[in-house]
PAZAPA-4460 file (N, C-alpha, C; in steps of 0.05 Angstrom, whole numbers, plus 32768, in hexadecimal, padded with zeros to 4 digits):
% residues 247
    n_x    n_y    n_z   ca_x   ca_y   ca_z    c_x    c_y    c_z   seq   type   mol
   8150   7DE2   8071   8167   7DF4   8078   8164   7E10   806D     1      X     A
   814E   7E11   805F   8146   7E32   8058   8151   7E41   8068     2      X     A
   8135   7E44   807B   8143   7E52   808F   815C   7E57   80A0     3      X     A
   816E   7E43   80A3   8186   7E45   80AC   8194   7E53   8099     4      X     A
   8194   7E50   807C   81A3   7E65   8069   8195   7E7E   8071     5      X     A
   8186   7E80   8072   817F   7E9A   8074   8189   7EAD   808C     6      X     A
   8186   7E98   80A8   818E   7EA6   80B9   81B0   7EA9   80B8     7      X     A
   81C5   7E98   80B1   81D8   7E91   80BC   81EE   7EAA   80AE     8      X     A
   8205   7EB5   80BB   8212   7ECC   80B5   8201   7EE2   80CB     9      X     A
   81EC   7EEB   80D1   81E2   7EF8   80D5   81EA   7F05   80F4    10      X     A
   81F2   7F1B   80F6   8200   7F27   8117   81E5   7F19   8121    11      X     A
   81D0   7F19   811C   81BE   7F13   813C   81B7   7EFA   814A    12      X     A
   81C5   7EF0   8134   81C5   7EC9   813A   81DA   7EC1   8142    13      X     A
   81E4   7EB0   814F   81F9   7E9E   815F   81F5   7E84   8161    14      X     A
   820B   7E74   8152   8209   7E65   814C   820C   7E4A   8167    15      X     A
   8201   7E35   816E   81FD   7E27   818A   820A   7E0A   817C    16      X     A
   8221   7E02   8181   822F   7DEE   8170   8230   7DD9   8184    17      X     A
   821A   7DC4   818A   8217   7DB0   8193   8201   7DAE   81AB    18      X     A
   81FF   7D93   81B5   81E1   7D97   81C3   81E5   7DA0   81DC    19      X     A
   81F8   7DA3   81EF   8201   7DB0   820A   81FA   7DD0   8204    20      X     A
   8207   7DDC   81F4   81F7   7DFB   81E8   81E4   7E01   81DC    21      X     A
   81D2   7DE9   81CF   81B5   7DF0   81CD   81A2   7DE3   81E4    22      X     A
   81AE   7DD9   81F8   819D   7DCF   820A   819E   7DE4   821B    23      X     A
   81B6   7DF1   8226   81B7   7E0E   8232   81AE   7E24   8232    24      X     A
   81B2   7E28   820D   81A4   7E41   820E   817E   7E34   8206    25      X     A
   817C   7E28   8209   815A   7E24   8214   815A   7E2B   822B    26      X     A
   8162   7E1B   8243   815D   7E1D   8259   8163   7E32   825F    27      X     A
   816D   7E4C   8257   8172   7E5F   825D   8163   7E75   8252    28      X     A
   8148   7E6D   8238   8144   7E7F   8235   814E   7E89   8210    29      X     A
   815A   7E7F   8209   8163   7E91   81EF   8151   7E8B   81DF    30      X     A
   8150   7E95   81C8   8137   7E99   81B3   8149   7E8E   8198    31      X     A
   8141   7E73   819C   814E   7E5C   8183   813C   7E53   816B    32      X     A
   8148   7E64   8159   8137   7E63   813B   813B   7E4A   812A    33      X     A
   8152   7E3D   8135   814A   7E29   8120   8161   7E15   8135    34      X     A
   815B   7DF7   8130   816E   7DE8   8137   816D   7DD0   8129    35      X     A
   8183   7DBE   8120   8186   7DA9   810E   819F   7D8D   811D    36      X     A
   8195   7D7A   8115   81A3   7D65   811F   81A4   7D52   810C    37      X     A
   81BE   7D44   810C   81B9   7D28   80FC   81B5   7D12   8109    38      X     A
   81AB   7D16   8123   819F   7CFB   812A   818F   7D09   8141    39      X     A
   816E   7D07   8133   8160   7D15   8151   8157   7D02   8167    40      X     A
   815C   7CE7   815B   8154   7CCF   8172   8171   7CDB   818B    41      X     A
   8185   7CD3   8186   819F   7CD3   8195   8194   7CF1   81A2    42      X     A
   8196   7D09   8194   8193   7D25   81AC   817A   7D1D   81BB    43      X     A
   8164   7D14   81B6   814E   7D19   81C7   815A   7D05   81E5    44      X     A
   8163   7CE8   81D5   8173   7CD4   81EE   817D   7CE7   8203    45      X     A
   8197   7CF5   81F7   81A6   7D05   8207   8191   7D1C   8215    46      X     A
   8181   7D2E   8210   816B   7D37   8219   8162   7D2F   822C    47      X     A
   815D   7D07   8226   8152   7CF9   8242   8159   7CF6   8255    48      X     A
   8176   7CF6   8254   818B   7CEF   8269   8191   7D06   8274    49      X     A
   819C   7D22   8269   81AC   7D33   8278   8194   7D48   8272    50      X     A
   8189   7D50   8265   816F   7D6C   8264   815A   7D68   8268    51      X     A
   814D   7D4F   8274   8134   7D51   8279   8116   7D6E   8279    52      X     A
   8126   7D83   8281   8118   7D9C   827D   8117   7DA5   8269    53      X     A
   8128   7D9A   8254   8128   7DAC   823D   8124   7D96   8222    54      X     A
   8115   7D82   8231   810E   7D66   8211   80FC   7D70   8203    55      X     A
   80E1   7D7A   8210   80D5   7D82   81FD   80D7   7D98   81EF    56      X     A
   80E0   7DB3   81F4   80EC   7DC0   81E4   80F9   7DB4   81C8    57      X     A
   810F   7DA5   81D9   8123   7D9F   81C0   8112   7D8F   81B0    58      X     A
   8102   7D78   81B0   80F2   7D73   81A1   80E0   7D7F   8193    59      X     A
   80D5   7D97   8191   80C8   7DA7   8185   80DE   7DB6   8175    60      X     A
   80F7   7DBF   817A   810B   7DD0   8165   811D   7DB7   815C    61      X     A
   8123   7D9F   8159   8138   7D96   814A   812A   7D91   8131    62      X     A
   8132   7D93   8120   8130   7D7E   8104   8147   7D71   80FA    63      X     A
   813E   7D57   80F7   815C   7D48   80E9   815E   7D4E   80D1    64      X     A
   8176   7D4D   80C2   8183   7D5A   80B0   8199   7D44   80A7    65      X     A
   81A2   7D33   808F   81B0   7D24   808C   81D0   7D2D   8094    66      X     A
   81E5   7D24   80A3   8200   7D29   80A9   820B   7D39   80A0    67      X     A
   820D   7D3D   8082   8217   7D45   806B   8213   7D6B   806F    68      X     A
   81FA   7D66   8076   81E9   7D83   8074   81EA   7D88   808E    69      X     A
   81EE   7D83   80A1   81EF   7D87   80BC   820D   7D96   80C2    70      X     A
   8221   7D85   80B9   8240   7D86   80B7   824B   7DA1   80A7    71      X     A
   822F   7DAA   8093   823E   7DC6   8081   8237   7DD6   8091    72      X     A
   8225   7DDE   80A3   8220   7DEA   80AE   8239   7DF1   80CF    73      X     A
   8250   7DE4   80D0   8251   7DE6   80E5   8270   7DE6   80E1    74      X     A
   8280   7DF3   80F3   829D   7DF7   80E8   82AA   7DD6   80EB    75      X     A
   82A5   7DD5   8108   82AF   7DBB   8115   82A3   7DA9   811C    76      X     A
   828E   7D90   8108   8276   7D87   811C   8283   7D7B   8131    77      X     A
   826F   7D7F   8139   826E   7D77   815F   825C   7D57   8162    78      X     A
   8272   7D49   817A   8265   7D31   8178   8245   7D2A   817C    79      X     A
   8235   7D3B   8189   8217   7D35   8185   820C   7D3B   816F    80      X     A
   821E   7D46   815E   820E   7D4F   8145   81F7   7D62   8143    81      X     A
   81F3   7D7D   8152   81E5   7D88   8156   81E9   7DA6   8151    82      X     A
   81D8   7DB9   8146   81DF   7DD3   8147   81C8   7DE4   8148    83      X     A
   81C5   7DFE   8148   81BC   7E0B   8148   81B7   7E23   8145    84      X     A
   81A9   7E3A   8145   81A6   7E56   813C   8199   7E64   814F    85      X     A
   819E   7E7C   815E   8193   7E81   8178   8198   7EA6   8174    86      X     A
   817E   7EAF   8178   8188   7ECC   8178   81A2   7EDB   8191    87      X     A
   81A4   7EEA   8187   81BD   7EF5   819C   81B1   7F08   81AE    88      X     A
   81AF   7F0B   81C5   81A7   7F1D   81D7   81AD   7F3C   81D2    89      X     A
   81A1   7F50   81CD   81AC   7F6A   81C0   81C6   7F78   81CD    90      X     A
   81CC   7F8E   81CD   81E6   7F8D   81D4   81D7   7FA5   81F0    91      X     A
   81C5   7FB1   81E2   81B9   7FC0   81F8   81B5   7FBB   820C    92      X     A
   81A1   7FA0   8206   8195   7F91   8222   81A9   7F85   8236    93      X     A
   81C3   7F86   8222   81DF   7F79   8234   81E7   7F88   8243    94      X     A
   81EA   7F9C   823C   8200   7FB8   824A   81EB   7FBC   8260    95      X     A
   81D0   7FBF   8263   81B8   7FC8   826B   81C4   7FB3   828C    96      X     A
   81C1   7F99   827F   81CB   7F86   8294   81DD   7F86   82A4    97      X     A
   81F6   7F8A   829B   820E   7F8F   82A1   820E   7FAF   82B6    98      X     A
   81FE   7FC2   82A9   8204   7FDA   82BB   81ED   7FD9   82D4    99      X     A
   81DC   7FC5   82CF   81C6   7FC3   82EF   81DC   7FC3   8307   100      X     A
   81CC   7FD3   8316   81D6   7FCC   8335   81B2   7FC8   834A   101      X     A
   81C0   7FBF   835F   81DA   7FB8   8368   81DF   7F98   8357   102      X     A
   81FA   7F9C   835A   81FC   7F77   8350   8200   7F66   836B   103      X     A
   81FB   7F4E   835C   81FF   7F3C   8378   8215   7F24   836F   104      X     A
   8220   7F2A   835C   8237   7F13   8357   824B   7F29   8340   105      X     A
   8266   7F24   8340   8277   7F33   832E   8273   7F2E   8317   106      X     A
   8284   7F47   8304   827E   7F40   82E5   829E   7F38   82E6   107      X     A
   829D   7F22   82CE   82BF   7F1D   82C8   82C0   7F2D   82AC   108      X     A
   82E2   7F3A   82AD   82DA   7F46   829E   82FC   7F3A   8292   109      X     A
   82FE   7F3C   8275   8314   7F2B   8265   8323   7F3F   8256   110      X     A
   8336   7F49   825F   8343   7F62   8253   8356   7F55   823C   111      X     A
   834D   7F59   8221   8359   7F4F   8203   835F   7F32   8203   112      X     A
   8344   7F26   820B   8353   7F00   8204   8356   7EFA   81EA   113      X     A
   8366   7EE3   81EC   836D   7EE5   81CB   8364   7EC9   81CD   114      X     A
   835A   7EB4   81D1   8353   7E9C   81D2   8337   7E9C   81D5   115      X     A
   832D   7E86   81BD   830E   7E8D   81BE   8305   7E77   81D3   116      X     A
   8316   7E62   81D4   830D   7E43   81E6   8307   7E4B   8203   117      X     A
   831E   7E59   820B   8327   7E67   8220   830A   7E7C   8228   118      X     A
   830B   7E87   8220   82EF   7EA1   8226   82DB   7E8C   8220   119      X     A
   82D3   7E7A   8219   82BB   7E6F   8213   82C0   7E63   8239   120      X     A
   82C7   7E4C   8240   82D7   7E42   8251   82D1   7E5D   8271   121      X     A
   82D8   7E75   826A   82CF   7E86   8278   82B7   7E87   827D   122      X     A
   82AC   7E8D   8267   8290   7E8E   8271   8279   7E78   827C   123      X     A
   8280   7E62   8275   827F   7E4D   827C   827A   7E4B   829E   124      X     A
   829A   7E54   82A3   829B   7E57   82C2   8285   7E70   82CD   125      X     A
   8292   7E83   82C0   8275   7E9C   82CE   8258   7E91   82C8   126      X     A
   8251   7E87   82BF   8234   7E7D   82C3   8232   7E6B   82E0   127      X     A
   8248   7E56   82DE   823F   7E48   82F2   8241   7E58   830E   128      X     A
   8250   7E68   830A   824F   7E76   8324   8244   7E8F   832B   129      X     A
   8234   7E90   8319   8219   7EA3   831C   8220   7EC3   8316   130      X     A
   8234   7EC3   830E   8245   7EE1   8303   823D   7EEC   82F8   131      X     A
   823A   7F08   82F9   8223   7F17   82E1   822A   7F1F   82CA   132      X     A
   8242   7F22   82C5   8245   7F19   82A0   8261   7F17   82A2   133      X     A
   8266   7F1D   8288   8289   7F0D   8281   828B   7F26   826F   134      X     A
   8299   7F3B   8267   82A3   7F50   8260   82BB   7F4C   8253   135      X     A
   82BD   7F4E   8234   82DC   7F51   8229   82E1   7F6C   821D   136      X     A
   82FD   7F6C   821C   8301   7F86   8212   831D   7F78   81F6   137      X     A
   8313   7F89   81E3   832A   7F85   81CD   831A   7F73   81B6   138      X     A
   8328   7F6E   81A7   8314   7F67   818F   830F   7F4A   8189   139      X     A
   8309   7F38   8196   8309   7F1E   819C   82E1   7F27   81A7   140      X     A
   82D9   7F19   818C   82B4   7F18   819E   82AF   7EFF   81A5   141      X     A
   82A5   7F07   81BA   82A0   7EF4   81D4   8287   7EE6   81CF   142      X     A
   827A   7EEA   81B0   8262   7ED4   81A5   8268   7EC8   8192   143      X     A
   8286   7EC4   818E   828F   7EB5   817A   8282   7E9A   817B   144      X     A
   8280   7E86   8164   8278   7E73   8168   828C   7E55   8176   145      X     A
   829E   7E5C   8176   82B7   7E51   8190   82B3   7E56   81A1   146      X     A
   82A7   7E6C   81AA   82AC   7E78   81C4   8290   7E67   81D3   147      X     A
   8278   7E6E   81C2   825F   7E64   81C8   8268   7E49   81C4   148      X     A
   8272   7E37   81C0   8277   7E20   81C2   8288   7E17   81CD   149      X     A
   8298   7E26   81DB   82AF   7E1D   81F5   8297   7E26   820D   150      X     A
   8287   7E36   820C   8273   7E40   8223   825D   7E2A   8230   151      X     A
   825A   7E1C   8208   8241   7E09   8211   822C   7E1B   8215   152      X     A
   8226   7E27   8205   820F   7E3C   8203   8204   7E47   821C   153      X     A
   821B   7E4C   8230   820F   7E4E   8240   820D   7E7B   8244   154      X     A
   821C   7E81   822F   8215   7E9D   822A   81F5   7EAD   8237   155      X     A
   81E7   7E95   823C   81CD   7E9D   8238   81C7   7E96   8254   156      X     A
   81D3   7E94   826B   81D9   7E91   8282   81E1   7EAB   828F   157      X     A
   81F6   7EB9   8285   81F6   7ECE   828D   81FA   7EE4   8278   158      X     A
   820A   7F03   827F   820C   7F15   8267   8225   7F0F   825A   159      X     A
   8225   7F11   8246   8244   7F0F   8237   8245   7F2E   821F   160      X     A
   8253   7F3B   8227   8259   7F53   8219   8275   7F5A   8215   161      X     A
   8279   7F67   81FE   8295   7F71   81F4   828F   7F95   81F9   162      X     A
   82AA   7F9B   820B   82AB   7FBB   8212   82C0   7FC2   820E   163      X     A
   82C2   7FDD   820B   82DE   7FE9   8215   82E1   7FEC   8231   164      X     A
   82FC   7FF0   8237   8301   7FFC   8253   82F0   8011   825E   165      X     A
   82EA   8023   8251   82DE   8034   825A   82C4   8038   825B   166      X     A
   82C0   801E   8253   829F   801F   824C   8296   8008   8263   167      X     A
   82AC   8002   8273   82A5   7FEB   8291   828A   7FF7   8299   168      X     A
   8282   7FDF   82A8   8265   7FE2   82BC   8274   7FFB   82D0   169      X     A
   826C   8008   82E5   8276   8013   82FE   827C   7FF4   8310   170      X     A
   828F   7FFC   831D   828C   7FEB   8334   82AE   7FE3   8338   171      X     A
   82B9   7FD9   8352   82D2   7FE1   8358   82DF   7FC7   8349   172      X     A
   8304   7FD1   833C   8308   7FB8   8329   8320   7FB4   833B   173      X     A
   8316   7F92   833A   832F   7F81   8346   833D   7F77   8330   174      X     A
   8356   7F7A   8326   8365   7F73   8311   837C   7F5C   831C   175      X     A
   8378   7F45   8311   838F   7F2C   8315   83A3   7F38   830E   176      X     A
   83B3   7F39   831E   83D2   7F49   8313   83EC   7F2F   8328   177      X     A
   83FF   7F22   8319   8412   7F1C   8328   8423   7F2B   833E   178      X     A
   841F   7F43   8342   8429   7F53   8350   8414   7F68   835F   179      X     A
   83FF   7F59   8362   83E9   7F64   8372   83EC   7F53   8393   180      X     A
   83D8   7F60   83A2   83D5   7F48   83B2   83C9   7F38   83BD   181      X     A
   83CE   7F24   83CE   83C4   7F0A   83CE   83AB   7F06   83CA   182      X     A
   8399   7EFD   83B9   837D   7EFD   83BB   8374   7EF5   83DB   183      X     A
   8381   7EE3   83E6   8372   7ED9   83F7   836B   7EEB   840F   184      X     A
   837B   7F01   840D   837E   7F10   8429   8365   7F25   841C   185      X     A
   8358   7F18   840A   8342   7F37   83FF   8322   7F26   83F8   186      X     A
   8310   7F31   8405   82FE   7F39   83F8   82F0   7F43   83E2   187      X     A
   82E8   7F2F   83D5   82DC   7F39   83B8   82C3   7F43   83B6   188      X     A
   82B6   7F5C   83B4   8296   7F68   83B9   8288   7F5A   839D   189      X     A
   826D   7F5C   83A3   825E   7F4C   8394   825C   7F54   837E   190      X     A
   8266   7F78   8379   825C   7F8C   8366   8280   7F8E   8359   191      X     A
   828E   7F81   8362   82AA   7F7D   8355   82A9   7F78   8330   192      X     A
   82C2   7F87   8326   82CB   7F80   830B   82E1   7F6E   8311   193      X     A
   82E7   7F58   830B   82F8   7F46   830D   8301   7F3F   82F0   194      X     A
   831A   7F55   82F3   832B   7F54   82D3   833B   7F49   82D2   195      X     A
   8344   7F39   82BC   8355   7F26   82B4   8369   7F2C   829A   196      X     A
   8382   7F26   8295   838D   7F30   827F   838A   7F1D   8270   197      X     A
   8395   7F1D   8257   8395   7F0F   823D   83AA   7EFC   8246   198      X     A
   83AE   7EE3   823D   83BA   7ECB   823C   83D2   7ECE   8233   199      X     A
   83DB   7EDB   8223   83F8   7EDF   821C   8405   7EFF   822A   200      X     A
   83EF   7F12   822E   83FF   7F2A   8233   83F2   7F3B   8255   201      X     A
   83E8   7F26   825A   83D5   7F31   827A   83C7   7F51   8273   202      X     A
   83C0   7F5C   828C   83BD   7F71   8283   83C9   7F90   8273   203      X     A
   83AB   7F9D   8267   83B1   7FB1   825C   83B5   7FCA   826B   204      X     A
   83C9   7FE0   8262   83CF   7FF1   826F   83B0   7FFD   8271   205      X     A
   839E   8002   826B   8385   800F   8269   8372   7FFC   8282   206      X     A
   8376   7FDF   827E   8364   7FD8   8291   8378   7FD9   82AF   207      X     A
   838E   7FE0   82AF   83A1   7FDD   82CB   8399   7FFF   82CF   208      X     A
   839D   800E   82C2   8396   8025   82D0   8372   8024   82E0   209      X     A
   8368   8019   82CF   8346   8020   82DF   834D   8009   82F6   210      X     A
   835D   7FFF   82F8   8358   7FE1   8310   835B   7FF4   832B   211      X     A
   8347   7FED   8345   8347   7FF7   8356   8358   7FE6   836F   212      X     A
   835E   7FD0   8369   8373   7FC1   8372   8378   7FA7   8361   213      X     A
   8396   7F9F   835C   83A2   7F8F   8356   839C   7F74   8368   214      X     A
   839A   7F5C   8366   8399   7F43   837A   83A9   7F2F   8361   215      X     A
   83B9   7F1C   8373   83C0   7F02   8365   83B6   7EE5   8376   216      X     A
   83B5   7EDE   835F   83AF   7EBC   836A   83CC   7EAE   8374   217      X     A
   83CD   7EA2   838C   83E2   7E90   8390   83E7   7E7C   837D   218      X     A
   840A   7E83   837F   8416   7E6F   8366   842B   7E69   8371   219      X     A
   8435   7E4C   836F   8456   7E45   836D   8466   7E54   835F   220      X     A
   847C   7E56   8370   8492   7E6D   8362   8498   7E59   834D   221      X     A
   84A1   7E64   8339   84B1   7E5E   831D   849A   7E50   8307   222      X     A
   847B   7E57   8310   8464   7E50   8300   8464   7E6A   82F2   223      X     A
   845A   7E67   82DF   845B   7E78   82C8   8441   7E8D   82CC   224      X     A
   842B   7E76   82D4   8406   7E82   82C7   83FA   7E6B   82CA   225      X     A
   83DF   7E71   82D2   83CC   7E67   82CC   83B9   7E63   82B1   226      X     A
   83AB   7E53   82AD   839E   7E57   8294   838B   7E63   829D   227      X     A
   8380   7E76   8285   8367   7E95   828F   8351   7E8A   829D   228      X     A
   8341   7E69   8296   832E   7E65   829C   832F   7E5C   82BD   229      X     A
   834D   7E4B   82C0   8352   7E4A   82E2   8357   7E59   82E9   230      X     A
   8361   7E7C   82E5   835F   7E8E   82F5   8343   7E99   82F9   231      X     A
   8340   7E98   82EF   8325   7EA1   82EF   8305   7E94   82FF   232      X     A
   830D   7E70   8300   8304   7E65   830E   830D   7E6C   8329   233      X     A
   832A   7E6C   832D   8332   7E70   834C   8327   7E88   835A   234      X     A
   831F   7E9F   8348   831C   7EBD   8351   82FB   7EBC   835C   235      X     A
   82F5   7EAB   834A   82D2   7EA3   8348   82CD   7E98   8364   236      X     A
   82DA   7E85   836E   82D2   7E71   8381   82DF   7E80   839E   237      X     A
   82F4   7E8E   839B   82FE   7EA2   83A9   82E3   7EB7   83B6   238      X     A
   82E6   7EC8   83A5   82C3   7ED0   83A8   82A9   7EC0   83B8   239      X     A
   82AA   7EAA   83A6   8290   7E9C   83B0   8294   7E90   83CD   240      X     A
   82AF   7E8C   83D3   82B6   7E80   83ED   82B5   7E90   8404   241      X     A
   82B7   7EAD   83F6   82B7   7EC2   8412   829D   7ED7   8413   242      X     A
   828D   7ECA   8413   8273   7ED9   840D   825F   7EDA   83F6   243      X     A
   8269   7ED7   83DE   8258   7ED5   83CD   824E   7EB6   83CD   244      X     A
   823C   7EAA   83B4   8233   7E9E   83B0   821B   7E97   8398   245      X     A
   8222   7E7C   838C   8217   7E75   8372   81FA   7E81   8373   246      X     A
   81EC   7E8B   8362   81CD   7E8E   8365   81B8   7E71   8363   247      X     A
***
């Protein structure tokens, strides 16, 4: 565990809290310095069954590590008992990502979430639907180790960056607003910002001024809200249903 003391605290590491987020960010690519299990028979099993692409990998980075020592390492162990240490993609190479054109799937972008489950949960969804990154604004980082663990490491799927408003990609912003209109009567372009407010206070006056149109998702009258991750699914599949599509 040397090395895990050594790396761990460190901004360029991110922590991968169970085997669904270290099996991801393999298959995706991330650059994983160290990983530990207390039972490497059981992850490799699970390996056999659901990652076949990524067994031998994982077999070359796990080392078992007795419970005890596995468990300090980790806020909440997680039922596979698995974790990990994975460099963080620079912030350059993110923005770099984020401002390519043309794009071919929207960025979601999360104006001040305050829920880390929630934004993990987001991104989650934008990977599966091939979205080119997930964008927050406000002081909630979106590589928290909650967040990467509501994601399922799947961060490493697409871009995940924290901006200001003003620091958005270009590209025209569709803002979920209850008093926007109907998504369905709209077209979402591929190069779309698809902004979302914060869970307790929707949008910010800063991201409602840059919105280039307002849209709402259909709701039963006297419903309150959706939860961020089902709006955000609905907006997603909305999109994907009228032209876009998963990569």
């Amino acid at each position: 565990m040397t090395l895990w003391r050594r790396l761990a605290g460190s901004s360029d590491v991110v922590l991968l809290d169970g085997f669904h987020a270290l099996k991801h960010a393999v298959r995706f690519g991330a650059a994983v310095r160290v990983a530990v299990t207390a039972d490497r028979g059981a992850a490799l099993a699970l390996a056999d069954d659901l990652a076949p692409d990524v067994h031998g990998a994982l077999g070359t980075l796990l080392t078992e590590v007795p419970y005890a020592t596995y468990a300090s390492v980790v806020a909440r162990p997680h039922p596979t008992a698995v974790a990990a240490l994975a460099v963080r993609p620079s912030r350059v190479g993110r923005v770099e990502a984020l401002e390519r054109t043309p794009r071919t799937a929207p960025i979601v972008v999360l104006d001040q979430p305050r829920n880390l489950g929630n934004t993990g949960a987001v991104i989650r969804l934008a990977a599966g639907f091939g979205a080119t990154g997930v964008v927050t604004t406000g002081t909630l980082d979106p590589w928290h180790p909650t967040v990467v663990r509501g994601g399922a490491g799947l961060h490493f799927a697409t871009t995940v960056q924290r901006l200001t408003v003003d620091e958005l990609p270009a590209g025209p912003v569709f803002a979920l607003d209850p008093e926007g209109r109907d998504i369905r009567g709209t077209t979402l372009p591929d190069d779309a910002l698809l902004a979302f407010g914060s869970e307790r206070s929707g949008l910010s006056p800063e991201l409602r001024a840059r919105a280039d149109q307002l849209v709402a998702l259909p709701m039963r009258p006297q419903v309150s809200s959706y939860n961020l991750a089902t709006s955000v699914a609905m907006a997603l599949y909305h999109w994907s249903a009228t032209g876009g599509a998963p990569a």
